[in-house]
C-alpha positions in Angstrom: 0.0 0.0 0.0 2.9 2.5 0.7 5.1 1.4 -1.9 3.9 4.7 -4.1 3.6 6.9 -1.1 7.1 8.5 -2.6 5.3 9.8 -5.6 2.7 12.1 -3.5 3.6 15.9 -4.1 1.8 18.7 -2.0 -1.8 19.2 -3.5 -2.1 15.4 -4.2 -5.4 14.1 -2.8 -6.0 11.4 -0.5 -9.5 9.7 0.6 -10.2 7.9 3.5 -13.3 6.0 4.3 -14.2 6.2 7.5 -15.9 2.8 9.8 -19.3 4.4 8.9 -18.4 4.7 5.1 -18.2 8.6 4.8 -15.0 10.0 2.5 -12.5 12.2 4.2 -10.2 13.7 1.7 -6.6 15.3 2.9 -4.4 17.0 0.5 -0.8 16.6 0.7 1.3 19.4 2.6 4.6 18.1 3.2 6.8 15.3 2.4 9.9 14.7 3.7 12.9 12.0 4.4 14.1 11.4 8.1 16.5 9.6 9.2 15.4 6.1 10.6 16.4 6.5 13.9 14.7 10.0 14.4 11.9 10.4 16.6 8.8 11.3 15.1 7.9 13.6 18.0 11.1 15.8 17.1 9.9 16.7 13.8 6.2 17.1 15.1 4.6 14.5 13.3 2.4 13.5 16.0 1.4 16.7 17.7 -2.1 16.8 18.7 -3.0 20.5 18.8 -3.6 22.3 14.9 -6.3 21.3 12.1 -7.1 17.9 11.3 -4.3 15.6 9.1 -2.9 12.5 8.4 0.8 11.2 8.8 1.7 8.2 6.8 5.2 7.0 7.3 7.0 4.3 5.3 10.4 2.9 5.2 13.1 4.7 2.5 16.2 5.2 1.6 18.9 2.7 1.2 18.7 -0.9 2.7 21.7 -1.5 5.4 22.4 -5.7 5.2 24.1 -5.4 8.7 21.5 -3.0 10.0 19.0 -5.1 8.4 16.8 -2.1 8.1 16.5 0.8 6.1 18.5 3.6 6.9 15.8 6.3 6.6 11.6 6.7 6.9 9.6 8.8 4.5 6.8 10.6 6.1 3.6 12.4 3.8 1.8 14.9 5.6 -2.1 15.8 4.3 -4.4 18.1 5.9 -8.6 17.6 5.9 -9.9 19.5 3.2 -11.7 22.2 4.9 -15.3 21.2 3.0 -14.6 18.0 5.3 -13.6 19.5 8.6 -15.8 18.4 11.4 
């Protein structure tokens, strides 16, 4: 599901159907690389104060075989489209 999340640029749309099968659509405001080891929290990904968004956060950059992980995380950013803010 997240191997295209790389190709997202700000403005792209995302939907999300909700348990009750309403739509939520988020644009795309930021993407950026991190490194792996980097707290989330540092680079405010999961604040809970400001509008409405989404965070999705996948592995990237190159693979380290005595790591065994990759060495960094891509995170994509999208706020709730104001015509679907609660």
């Amino acid at each position: 599901m997240f191997s295209r999340l790389g190709v997202l640029s700000t403005g792209d749309e995302l939907d999300v159907t909700t348990e009750d099968d309403r739509v939520l659509r988020f644009s795309v405001v930021q993407s950026q690389v991190l490194p792996a080891d980097a707290s989330p929290a540092d680079y405010g990904l999961f604040a809970e104060d400001g509008a409405p968004r989404l965070t999705l956060i996948t592995c990237a950059g190159d693979w380290s075989a005595t790591q065994r992980r990759y060495l960094e995380r891509l995170a994509v950013t999208a706020a709730l489209r104001a015509d679907d803010a609660p």
